[in-house]
Backbone as numpy.savetxt, mean C-alpha at the origin, in Angstrom:
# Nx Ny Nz CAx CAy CAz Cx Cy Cz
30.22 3.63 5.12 29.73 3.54 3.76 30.76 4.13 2.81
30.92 3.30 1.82 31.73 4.00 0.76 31.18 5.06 0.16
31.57 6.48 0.17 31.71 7.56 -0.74 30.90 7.94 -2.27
30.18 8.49 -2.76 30.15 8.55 -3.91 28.93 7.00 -4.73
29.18 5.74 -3.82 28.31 4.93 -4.81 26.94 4.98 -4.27
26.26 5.40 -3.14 24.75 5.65 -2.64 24.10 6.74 -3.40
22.34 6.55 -4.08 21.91 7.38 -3.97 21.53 8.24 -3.42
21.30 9.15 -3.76 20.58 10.70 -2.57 19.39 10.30 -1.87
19.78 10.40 -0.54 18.30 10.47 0.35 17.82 11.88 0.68
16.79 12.00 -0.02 16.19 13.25 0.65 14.77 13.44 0.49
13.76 14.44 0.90 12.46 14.49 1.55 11.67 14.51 -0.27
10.77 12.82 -0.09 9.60 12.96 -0.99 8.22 12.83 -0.84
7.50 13.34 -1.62 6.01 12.88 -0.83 5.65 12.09 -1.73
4.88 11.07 -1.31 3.83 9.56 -1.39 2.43 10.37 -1.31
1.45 10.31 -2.52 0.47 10.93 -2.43 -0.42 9.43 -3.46
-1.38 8.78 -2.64 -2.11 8.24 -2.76 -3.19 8.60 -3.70
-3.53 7.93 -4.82 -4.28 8.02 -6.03 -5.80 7.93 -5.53
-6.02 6.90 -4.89 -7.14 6.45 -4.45 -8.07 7.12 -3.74
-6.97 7.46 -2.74 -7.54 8.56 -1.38 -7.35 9.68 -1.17
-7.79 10.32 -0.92 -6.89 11.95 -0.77 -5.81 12.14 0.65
-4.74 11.33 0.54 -3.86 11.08 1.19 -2.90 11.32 1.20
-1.68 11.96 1.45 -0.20 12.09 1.36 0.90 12.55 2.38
1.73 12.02 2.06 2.64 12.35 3.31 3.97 12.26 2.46
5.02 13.32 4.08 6.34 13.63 3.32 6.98 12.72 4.22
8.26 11.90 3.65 9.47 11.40 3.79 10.29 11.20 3.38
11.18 10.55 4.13 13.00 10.67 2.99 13.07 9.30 2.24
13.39 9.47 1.32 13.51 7.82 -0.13 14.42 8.33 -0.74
14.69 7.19 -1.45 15.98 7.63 -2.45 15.51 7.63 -4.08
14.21 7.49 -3.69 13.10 7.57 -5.36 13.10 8.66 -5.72
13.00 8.78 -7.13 12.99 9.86 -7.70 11.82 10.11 -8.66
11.72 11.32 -9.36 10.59 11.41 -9.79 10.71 13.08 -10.40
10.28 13.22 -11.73 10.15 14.61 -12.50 9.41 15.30 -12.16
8.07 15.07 -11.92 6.87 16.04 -11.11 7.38 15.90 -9.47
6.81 17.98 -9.21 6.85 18.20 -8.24 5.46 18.42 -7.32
5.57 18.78 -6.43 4.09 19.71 -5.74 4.85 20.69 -4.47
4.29 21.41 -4.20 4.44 22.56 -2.92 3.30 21.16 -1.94
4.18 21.72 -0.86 3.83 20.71 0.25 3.72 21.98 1.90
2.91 21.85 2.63 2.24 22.45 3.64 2.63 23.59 4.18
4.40 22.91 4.28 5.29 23.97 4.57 5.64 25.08 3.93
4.96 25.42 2.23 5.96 26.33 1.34 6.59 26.08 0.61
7.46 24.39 1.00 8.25 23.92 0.17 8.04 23.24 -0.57
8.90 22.57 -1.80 8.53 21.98 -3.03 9.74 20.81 -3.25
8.41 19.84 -3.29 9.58 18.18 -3.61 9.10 17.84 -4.31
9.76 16.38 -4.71 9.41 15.69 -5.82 8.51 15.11 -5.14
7.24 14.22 -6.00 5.82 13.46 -5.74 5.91 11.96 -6.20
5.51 11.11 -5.64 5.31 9.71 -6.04 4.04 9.53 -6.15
3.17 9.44 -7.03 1.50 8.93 -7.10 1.65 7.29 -6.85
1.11 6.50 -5.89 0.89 4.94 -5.61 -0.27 4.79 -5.41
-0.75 3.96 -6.00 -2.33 3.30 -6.02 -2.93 3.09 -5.16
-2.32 2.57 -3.99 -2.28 2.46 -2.64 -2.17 2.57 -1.65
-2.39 3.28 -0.57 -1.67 2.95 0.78 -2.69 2.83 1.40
-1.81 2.93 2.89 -2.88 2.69 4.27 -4.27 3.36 3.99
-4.31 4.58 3.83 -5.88 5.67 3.59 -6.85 4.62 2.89
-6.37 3.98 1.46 -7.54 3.20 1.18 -7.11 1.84 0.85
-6.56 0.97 1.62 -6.39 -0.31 1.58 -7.35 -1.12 2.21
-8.29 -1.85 1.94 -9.27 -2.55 2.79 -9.07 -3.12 3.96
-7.81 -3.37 3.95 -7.11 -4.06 5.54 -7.58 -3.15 6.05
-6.74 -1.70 5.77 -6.33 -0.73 7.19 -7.73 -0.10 7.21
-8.46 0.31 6.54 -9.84 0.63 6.38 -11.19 0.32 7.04
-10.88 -1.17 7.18 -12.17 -1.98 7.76 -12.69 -2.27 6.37
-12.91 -2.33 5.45 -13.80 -3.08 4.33 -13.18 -3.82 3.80
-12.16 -4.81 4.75 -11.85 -5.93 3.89 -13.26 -6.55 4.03
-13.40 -8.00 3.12 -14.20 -8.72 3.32 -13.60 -9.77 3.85
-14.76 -10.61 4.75 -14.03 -12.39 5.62 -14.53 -13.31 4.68
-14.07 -14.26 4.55 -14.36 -14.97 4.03 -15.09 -16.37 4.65
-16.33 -16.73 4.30 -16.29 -17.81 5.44 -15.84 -19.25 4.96
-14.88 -19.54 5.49 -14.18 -20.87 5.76 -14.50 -21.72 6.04
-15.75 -21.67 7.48 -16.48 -22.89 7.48 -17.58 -23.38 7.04
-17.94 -22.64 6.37 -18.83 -22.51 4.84 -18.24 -23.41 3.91
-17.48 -23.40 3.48 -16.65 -23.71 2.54 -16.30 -25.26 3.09
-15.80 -25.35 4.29 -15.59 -26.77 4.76 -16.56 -27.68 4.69
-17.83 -27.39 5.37 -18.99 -27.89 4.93 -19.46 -28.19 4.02
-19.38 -27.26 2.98 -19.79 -27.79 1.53 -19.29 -28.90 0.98
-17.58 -29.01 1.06 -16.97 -29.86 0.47 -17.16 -30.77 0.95
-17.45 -31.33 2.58 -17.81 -31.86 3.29 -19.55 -32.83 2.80
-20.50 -31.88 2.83 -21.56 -32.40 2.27 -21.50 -32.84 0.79
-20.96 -32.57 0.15 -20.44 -33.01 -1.59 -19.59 -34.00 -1.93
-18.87 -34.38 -1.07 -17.36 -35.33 -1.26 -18.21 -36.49 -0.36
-18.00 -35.91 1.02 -18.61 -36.36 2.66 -17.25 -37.26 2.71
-17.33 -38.18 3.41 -15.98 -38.91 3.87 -16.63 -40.51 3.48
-15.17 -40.98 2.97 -15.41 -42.01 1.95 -14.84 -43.05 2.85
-15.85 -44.36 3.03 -15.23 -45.45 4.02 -14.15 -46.45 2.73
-13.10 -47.02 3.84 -12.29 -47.74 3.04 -12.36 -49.22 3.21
């Protein structure tokens, strides 16, 4: 790697808005607010709307959708047209 043109990687925490969730890792994001983190120590914070803690995927409350619901309907409404 060339010298001098990479940003700084070093330890930030991702603290989830949604959930009471957060965790520390290394990014090259930056950010003015800090927090003290488990250890004593103090990094910079990323607030994201999102993550795994409350995403409906990872959660279980996505909703399914039913599909063959849906096929049917169009099915009984259209039905199949002789030529």
């Amino acid at each position: 790697m060339k010298p001098g043109i990479h940003p700084e990687y070093r330890l930030v925490v991702f603290r989830d808005s949604a959930g009471d969730f957060a965790f520390l890792t290394r990014s090259t994001a930056t950010s003015d607010r800090t927090v003290e983190w488990e250890d004593g120590n103090t990094y910079p914070v990323i607030d994201v709307e999102i993550s795994s803690a409350s995403h409906p995927f990872y959660t279980g409350t996505q909703r399914v959708l039913d599909t063959a619901g849906r096929v049917e309907r169009f099915q009984r409404r259209y039905g199949r047209r002789e030529r």
